[in-house]
Structures are given as structure tokens and as C-alpha cells.
N, C-alpha and C positions, 0 to 999 in steps of 0.2 A: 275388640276393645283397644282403644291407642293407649299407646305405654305414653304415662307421663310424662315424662323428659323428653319427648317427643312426639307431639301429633303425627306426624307422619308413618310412622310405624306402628304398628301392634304388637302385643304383648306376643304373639307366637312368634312372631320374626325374631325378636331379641333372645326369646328361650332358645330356639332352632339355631341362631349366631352362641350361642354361648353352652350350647349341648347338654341344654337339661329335659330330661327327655320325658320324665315324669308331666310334665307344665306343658311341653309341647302334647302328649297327649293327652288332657285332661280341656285343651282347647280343641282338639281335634275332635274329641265326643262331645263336645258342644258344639259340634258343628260349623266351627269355624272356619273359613273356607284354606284347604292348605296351597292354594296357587295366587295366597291377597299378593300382591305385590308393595314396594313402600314407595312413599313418592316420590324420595330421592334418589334412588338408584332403578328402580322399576325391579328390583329381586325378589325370588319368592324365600318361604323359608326353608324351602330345598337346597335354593342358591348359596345362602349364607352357610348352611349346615355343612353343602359339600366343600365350599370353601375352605370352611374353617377344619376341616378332617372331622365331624364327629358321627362316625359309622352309624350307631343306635339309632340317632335322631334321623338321618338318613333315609336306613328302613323302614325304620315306624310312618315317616310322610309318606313314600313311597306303598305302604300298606294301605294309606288312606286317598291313592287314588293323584299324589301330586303328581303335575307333569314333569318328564325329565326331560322335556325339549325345552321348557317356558325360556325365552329370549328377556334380557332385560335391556335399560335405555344405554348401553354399552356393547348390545349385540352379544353377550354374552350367555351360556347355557350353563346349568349345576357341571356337566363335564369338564365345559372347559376350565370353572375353576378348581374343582377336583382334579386336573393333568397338572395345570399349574403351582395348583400346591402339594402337589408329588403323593398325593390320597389314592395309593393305589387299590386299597380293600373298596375305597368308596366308588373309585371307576369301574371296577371291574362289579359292580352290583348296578350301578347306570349301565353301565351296555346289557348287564344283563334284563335290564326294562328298559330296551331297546333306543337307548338314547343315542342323538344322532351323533354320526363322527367328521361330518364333511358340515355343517354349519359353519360358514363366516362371520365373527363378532365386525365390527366397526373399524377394525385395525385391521381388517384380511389377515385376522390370524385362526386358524383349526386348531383344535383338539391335540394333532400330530406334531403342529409348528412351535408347542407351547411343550410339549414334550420330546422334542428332539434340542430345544434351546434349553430345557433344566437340565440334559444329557442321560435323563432316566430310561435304559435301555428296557427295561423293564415293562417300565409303559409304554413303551414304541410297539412294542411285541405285543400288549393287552389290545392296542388300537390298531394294528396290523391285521387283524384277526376278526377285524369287521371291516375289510377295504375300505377305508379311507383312500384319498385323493391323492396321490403320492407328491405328486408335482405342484400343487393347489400354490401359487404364492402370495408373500405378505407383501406389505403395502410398499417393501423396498424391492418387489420382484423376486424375493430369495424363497426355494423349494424347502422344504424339510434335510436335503442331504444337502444340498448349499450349505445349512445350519451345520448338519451332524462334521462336513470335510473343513468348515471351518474353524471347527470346537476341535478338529480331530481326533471324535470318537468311530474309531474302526468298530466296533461293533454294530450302532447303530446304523454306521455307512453302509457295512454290510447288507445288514436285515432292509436297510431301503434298497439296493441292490437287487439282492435277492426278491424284491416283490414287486421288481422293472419298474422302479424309479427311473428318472430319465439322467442321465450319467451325465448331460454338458447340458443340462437347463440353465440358461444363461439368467441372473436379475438384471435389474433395470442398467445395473453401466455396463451389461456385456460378461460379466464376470461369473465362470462356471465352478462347479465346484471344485476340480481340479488348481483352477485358481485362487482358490481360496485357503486350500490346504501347503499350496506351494507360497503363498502369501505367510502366511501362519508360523511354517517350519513344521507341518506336522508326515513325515517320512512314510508312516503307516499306511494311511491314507493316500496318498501320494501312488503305492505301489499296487493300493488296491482298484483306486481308478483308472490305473495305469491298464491293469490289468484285465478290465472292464472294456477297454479301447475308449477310454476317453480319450478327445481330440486334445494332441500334445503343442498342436501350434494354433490353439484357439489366442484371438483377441479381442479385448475387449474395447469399449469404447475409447478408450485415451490410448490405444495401442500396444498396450502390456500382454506379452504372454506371461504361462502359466511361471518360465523361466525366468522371465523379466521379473515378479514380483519376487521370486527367492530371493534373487540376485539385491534387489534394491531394501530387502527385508534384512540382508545378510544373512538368511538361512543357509550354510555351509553343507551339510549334509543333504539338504534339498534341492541345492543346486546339482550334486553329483549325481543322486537318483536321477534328476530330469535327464542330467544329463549321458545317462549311461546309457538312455534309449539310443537304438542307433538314427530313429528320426530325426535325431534334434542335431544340431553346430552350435558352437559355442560363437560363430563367425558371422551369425545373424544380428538382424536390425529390426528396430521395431519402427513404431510409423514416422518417426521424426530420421527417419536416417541414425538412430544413437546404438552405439554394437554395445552387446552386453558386458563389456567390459569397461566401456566409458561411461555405462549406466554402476556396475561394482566401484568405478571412481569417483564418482560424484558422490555415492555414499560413502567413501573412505571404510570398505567391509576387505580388509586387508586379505583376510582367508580366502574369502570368495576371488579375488583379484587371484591370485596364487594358483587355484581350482582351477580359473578360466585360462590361464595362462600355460600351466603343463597339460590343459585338452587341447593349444594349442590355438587359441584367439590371437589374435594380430596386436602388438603393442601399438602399434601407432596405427589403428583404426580411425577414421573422423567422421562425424556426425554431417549435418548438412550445414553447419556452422566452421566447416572445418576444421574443429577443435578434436583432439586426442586425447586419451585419457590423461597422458602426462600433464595435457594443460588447464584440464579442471584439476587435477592433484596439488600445481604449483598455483591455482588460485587458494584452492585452500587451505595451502601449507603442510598438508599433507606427507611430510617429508620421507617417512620409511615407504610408504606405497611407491613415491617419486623413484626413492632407488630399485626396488623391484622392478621397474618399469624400465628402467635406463640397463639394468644388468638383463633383460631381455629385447633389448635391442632399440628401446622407444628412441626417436631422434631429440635432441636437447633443442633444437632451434625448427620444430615443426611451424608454418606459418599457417593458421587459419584465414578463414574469407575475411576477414578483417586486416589481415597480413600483422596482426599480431601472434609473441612468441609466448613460452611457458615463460620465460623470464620476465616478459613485461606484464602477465598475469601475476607472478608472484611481488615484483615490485610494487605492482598497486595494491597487495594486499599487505604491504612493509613484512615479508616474511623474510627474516634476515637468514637464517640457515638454507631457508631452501632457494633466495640469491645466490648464497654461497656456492653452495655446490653443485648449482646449474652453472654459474661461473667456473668454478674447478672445474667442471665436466667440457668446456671447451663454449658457452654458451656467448655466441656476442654480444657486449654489453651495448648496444648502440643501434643496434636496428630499428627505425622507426617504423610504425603502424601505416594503416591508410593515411590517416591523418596527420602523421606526420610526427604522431608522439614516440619520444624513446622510454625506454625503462627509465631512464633517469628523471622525465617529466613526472611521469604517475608516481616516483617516490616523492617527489620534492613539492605534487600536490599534494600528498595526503602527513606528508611533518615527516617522512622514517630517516631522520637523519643516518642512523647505523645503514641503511639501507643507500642511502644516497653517499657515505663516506664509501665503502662494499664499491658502488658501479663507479665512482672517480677515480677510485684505484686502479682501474682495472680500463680504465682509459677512455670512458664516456665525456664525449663533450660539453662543456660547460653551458655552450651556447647556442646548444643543436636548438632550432627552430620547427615550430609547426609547422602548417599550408596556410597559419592564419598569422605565424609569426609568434608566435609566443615562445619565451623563452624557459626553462624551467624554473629559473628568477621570477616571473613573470605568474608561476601557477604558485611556487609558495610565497610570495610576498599576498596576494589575491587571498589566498589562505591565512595567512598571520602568520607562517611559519619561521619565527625567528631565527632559529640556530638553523636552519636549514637555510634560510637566507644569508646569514653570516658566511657558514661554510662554504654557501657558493662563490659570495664575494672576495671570501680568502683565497678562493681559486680560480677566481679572474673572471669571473661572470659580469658581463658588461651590466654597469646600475640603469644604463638609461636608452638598451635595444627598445624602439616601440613595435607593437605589432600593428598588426595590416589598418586595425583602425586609430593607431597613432596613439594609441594608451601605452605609455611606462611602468614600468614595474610599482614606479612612487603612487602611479595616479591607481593602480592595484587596491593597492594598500591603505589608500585614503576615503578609497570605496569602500572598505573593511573596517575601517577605521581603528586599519593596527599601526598605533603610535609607535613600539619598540621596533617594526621592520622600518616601520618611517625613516628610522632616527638614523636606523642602519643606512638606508640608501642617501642619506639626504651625506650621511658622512662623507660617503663614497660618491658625493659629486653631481648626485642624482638633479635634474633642472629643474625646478622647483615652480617654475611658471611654465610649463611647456604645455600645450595645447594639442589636443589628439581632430580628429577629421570633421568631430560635431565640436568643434572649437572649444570643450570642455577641458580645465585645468584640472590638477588636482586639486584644487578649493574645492572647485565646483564638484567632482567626487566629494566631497568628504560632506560638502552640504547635504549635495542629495542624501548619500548616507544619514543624514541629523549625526554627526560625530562632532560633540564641540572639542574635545581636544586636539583630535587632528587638524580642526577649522585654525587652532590658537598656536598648534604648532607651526604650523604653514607661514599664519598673519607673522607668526615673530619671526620666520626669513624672510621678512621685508616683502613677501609676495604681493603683486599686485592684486587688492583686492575686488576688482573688477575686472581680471580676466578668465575669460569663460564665462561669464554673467552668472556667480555663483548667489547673486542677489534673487534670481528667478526662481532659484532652487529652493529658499528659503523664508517664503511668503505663505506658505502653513504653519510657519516654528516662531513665532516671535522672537524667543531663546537666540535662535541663531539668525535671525534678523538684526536684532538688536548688535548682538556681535559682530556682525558683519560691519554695521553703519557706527558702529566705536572704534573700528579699525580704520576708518576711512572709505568704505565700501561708498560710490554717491551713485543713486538713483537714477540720475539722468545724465549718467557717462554716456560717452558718443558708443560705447561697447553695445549698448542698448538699443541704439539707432536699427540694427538689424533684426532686433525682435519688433513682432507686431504690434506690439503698442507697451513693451518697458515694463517694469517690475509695477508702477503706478498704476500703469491699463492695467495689464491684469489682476493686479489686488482689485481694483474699483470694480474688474468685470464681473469679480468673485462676489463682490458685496462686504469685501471685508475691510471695514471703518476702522476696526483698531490700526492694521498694519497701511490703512493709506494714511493714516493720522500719522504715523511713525514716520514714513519715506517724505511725508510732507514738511516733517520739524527738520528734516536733514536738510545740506547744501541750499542754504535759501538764498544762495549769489549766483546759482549755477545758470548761465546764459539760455543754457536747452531746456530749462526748468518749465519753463511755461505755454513749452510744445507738448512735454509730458504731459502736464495737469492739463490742457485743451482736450488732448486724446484721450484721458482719463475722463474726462467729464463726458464722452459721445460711449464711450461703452456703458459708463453706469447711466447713464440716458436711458439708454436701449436697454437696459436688464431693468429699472425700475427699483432703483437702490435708492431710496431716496437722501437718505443718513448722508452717505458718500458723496451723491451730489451735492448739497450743504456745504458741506468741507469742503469739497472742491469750489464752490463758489464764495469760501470764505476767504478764498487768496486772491481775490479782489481782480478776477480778469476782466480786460474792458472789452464790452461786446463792441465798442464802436472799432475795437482793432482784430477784435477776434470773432467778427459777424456771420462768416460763413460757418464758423463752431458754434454759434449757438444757432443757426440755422439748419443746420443738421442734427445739433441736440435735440431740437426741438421736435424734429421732423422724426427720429428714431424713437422720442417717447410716447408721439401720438401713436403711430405706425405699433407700438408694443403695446398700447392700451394702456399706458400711465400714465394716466391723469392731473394723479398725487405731483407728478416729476413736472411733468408739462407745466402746471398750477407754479411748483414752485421757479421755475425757469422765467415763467414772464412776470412773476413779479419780482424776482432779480431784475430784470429788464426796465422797467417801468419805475425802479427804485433806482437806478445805477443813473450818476451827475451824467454820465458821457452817453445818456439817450435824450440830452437837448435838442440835440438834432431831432425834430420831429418824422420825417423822412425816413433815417435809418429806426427807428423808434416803431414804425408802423410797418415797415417791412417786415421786423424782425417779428412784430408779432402777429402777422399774419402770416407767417411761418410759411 
């Protein structure tokens, strides 16, 4: 019979879940079958019973014949969720009607895996005692004592031990149990696999020994077990080149550094980056680890394969005490990198004024240069960094060094579109129309940027506002179009002549009517004007704008003087399949007073 509240089940199922044992068997002598399964999960009502711990109901199915392997749509058996729900009366009555112990549910998990993860020592032993699979793994490749050395239950570590579980069954990343327990910080364990000969320089797939995980876990006391083995060095590396002590530095695990250090680890060991512990410490500011490191011998000015030092690691991270005292300690404040950066660069890119007043003290040049020219002026102005631009310039930092590509600190900053460093260099003399090697001003920075203030700070020093053709840059912004051509900015400056076809060509090539309607109201005396609007009318020819054409034929050019432009308009609109364009081009033609000339008239429109 289906229980009402749900067709899917039967009234035995829900009595057997809910341990009324009377109802379960008063269906049972009516013969109802005790292995019905329900549809939603495929359990029987053994399943539910042992789940839910209810002994009575248990037996009683179990008298009438239920199975205690039945599998449901989860792979799972009455055992295994009698392990899981820690029902030891009711497991130990399943094995005893011979219920299996090595079944896999869906999740590769056993019997053994589900009771060695609730840590119930108890039932390890009840399921020990019908061999189970010792090694059998779950869906992440981990054993049963993988579980027990991760949980760090030495008991149950044992009892798998003792019944020649496999001591370094590695899961799926390489990772044995030894590793896991030395991961963990669990000591016991540790001593019992040890003592088993698990393998002490097992690694796993990212190259971690069982010591590397202590190490980077901070487990202090697990690192000293490992390492009291006499197999193991504290002077080893794992697969990236990293010695276990620049791996205890990265994690900043101070004990463990101090451990590795009286076993006698190398302070200025280096990875295959060249870097030493000391110089991930002084990236991370790590400053008491820093001096342990230095009062055991680490060198202040180690240079990694980057020929960067700890001091220019701590600079870029603006860590001001631990400049300081790599500074006390004798560290040069001035050494540039491969590339050419000093510590004073990377402070005065990322703002640490305290950090950048610290290296000028101490005698770092103002205008030490990259390989590409850049000054430290030059990375915080780029940045916005005010008072670090001030402070440079109060200590003589040139405002207007360019680097290799001919950009100024000002044009930096215009790119940024930070008006208060602006304001600063422009005090300080900065040349305000200067042009870098792609002939861009900082206008034209500031355009590109879309920055109207920097655009209006610029236009009010009288900047030429046509050099760099900051007009090109700003034919997606109306905004600063408009601003541009209120300032004076004209369309068909000769500056334009080296572009391929002018702020007009490529609005019209774009198809955008609003902004060639704009460049069109501008300069309508200007001599080059109608070289523009020629070359503007053969690209929107060819793209098939027609709107643009319109406009552009509303400025009245005369075919009889500009014949071979519309002979070529003509010839790019067919040629693109514009019809619409071609259409409206000869009856411009055929309409314009100056195709009396029948001659030029028929030329032109037999294209």
C-alpha cells in the first residue's frame, strides 16, 4: 500500500524509517514484500531502518527474509548506512547475516572508508574481522589509513597496520599517508608510520615531501619528529629548487624557521629564482623572521636571477620598518634590477612616500633611469601619486626627463588623468606641448584617456590644441570633441595631413553622422577643408553610409572641379555593392548646375 503523502513509498518503508516495529510487522504478515524498494531513492526498508539506528525494526526485516546486500540508486547497502550513522548494534547484526564489507556505492566509498572518516575505532575493528579491502580507494584515490593518518587517529592507524594496509598508498595527487599526518600536525601518527618504514622522502605530485607539508602547515613539533630521522636534511629541496626554509619563509611560520635553522639549514639558500628566504620575508614584511635571518648570517643584499635585492622586494611592498632596517643593516639603497629599477622606483610606483622619504635619505638617486628611461618621477606621476611626486620634485627630480619613447612625466599623468600631479609638474616647468616618438602631446594622452579635466587644464596653457592630433582620439566621445573644437581644435589642420584620411575620413569611415555633422560646423574658411570632405566622401562611398554621404554632399563640392572624387566614389560604391550610395551620387550629379558640360556629365556617370 503507498503511503499517502507520498506514492512513491509504502507504508512499510516510512514505519521501517521511523522504527515502529509493531506496523512494520503487521505488513510483514501480510506479506508485503520486505526488499519493495521506493522510487526515489531505490531503498528498501532495511535501508532506512539501519540508517536511522532502529535495532528492533532491523531484526524483525531481517527475520523475514530481507536482503542485507539490496544496493539502492546511490550504490549504497543497509551497512553502509549503519557504518555511517555510527549504529554499531545494528552493524554488527548485518555482518552477522552476512552482509557485504568490500561493496562500492557511487562515491567509491566502503563500509571501512565511511568508518574510518567518523573516526569510530570501534567499527574499524567490527569490519576488520570480516576482511575488508584495506587499500580499496575513494573517488579522491585516498585508502582508509590515508583517512585514519589524516584525522590523526593512531588507533585506528594502527589496527589498519596491523591488518597490512599499505603504509605509502599514495591518492590521486601522490599524497601518502605519512603526508597527510605530517600536513595535519598530527605527531602520533607521524612516529607510527615512521616506524612502519614509511617512505620519509616520498613526493607527491607538486613536489611536497611529507616534511615540506609540516613545514608550509607550520606544524612545529612535526617538523622536529621528521626531522630527527637521521634520513632526512633540513638542506634539501623540493622540485622547484625551494630549500625548506624559504618554503617556512614564505609562510612566515617563525618556529618552524628557528627549528630549521638550529638543524642547521643554510640562511641564504636560493630557490631556482634565485631568491632566499630573506627576500620573500622582506616582500612580505615580515620583519622579526627578517632578523632571525640576518643574526644567522643571511646576506642583506642577496641578488636573485632578476638581480633584484630584499630591499627592492620590500620597497615594492612600501614596508617601511623592514626598509629601515635593511637600510641600518648596511643594504644599498640604489641597486637597480635587470631592468634597470631601483628601490626608489617601485616605492614612488606604488605611492609609500615614508618609504621613498627612508631611500632619499639614505642617498638613492632622484633620477636614476630604467633601460627604457623612466624616471621614478615618471612611475608616480603615471600612478597619480601626488605627494610622492611633490617630494621628488622638492629633491630635484627633473619634471620633464622623457623616456626611450619620448613620454614626460606630464604626458604620464595626462594619461592618468591626475590633474593635482599635473598641476605639480606643470609648476615645475613641465613643457606642456611636447610631443613623444608617436607624435603624441599630452592632450592627446589625456584624450585618449576621455579626462576632460586634464583636456581643460592643458587647453587653459594656451596648449596647441592640434598637436598630437588629439582630435583623432576623440571621435567616439562627442564630450570631448565638442571640447576640443571650443578650444580651437580645426579638423583640417595641416597636423592631419599625415594621417590617412583626418579626423573627417575617419568619422565618415566609421559611419558616424553626428560627429561628421560636428567637424563639419567647424573652421568653414579653412583652405584644406575641402580636401578633407573629398577624402571623406570616397571612404563613406566604400563603406556604404549613406546619411554621411548626404552631409558630405551638402557642402556643395563641385564634380566639375573634384571629377576624379566622385569618379572613384563612385567606382568604391559599386565595387562594395551600394547601390543606395551609387543612386544617391548620380543624382547629385545630374542635379549639380556645373554638369552642363555634357561631356564631363556623361563621363562621370558612366563611371
Amino acid at each position: 500500500m503507498a503511503f499517502p503523502g507520498n506514492p512513491w513509498r509504502n507504508s512499510l518503508s516510512y514505519a521501517a524509517e521511523n522504527g515502529n516495529e509493531s506496523t512494520v510487522r503487521l505488513h510483514l504478515d501480510r506479506h508485503v514484500d520486505p526488499n519493495s524498494k521506493d522510487a526515489d531513492y531505490g531503498r528498501t526498508p532495511l535501508s532506512w531502518a539501519a540508517g536511522k539506528g532502529h535495532d528492533t525494526v532491523v531484526r524483525t526485516l531481517l527475520q523475514y527474509e530481507a536482503d542485507a546486500n539490496c544496493v539502492d540508486a546511490l550504490g549504497r547497502t543497509p551497512l553502509s548506512w549503519a557504518v555511517e550513522g555510527g549504529h554499531e548494534s545494528i552493524v554488527d547484526v548485518l555482518l552477522e547475516h552476512n552482509a557485504e564489507v568490500n561493496i562500492l556505492d557511487n562515491s567509491l566509498q566502503t563500509p571501512l572508508l565511511y568508518a574510518t572518516q567518523q573516526e569510530n575505532e570501534f567499527m574499524v575493528a567490527l569490519l576488520l574481522q570480516r576482511g575488508p579491502e584495506l587499500d580499496q580507494r575513494d573517488k579522491c584515490g585516498r585508502a582508509a589509513l590515508s583517512w585514519a593518518a589524516g584525522l590523526g587517529h593512531e588507533g585506528i592507524s594502527r589496527m589498519l597496520l596491523d591488518n597490512n594496509a599499505t603504509v605509502d598508498c599514495a591518492d590521486d595527487y601522490g599524497r601518502t599517508p605519512l603526508s597527510w599526518a605530517a600536513g595535519n600536525g598530527h605527531c602520533n601518527v607521524l612516529s607510527l608510520l615512521l616506524a612502519r618504514d614509511a617512505k620519509i622522502y616520498s613526493k607527491d605530485h607538486g613536489g611536497q615531501t611529507p616534511l615540506s607539508w609540516a613545514i608550509t602547515q607550520g606544524h612545529e613539533a612535526a617538523v622536529k619528529e621528521l626531522l630527527s630521522n637521521p634520513e632526512i636534511s633540513s638542506c634539501m629541496t623540493d622540485n622547484q629548487g625551494c630549500s625548506y626554509l624559504t618554503l617556512a619563509a614564505e609562510a612566515g611560520h617563525q618556529n618552524v624557521i628557528e627549528t630549521l635553522l638550529h638543524d642547521g639549514a643554510f640562511s641564504d639558500s636560493k630557490d631556482k629564482r634565485g631568491r632566499t628566504p630573506l627576500s620573500y620575508c622582506s616582500q612580505s614584511g615580515m620583519l622579526h623572521i627578517m632578523q632571525i635571518l640576518l643574526e644567522n648570517g643571511a646576506m642583506v643584499d642577496s641578488f636573485d636571477a632578476s638581480n633584484r635585492t630584499p630591499l627592492s622586494y620590500a620597497a615594492e611592498g612600501g614596508h617601511e620598518e623592514v626598509v629601515q632596517m635593511l637600510l641600518q643593516r648596511g643594504a644599498a639603497a640604489d641597486l637597480p634590477d635587470e631592468d634597470g629599477c631601483t628601490p626608489l622606483h617601485y616605492a614612488a610606483g606604488i605611492g609609500s612616500t615614508k618609504v621613498v622619504l627612508l631611500l632619499l635619505q639614505r642617498g638613492a638617486h632622484v633620477d636614476s633611469a630604467t633601460k627604457t628611461n623612466h624616471t621614478p618621477l615618471s612611475f608616480a606621476a603615471e600612478s597619480g601619486h601626488e605627494e610622492v611626486v611633490q617630494m621628488l620634485l622638492q629633491r630635484g627630480a627633473a619634471a620633464d626627463l622623457p623616456d626611450e619613447d619620448g613620454s614626460t612625466p606630464l604626458s604620464h599623468a595626462a594619461g592618468a588623468g591626475s590633474t593635482k600631479v599635473m598641476s605639480l609638474l606643470l609648476e615645475r616647468g613641465a613643457e606642456v606641448d611636447s610631443l613623444d616618438e608617436n607624435g603624441w602631446s599630452p592632450l592627446t594622452y589625456a584624450t585618449e584617456g576621455g579626462h576632460q579635466e586634464a583636456m581643460r587644464m592643458l587647453l587653459c596653457k594656451s596648449v596647441d590644441p592640434d598637436d598630437g592630433q588629439p582630435l583623432m582620439h576623440a571621435l567616439d566621445d562627442e564630450l570631448l570633441l565638442r571640447l576640443l573644437l571650443e578650444n580651437g581644435s580645426n579638423p583640417f589642420h595641416g597636423n592631419y595631413e599625415s594621417s590617412d584620411c583626418g579626423p573627417l575620413g575617419s568619422a565618415a569611415e566609421r559611419g558616424h553622422e553626428a560627429v561628421v555633422k560636428l567637424l563639419l560646423e567647424s573652421n568653414t574658411e579653412d583652405e584644406s577643408r575641402i580636401h578633407h570632405i573629398e577624402a571623406a566622401l570616397l571612404s563613406a562611398s566604400g563603406q556604404g553610409h549613406e546619411s554621411v554621404v548626404q552631409l558630405l554632399l551638402d557642402q556643395g563640392i563641385s564634380p566639375a572641379q573634384a571629377y576624379h572624387t566622385f569618379q572613384d566614389a563612385l567606382g568604391f560604391a559599386r565595387f562594395g555593392g551600394h547601390e543606395s550610395v551609387v543612386s544617391i551620387l548620380e543624382a547629385y550629379l545630374k542635379a549639380s548646375p556645373s554638369q552642363r558640360d555634357r561631356q564631363a556629365d556623361t563621363k562621370l556617370a558612366m563611371g
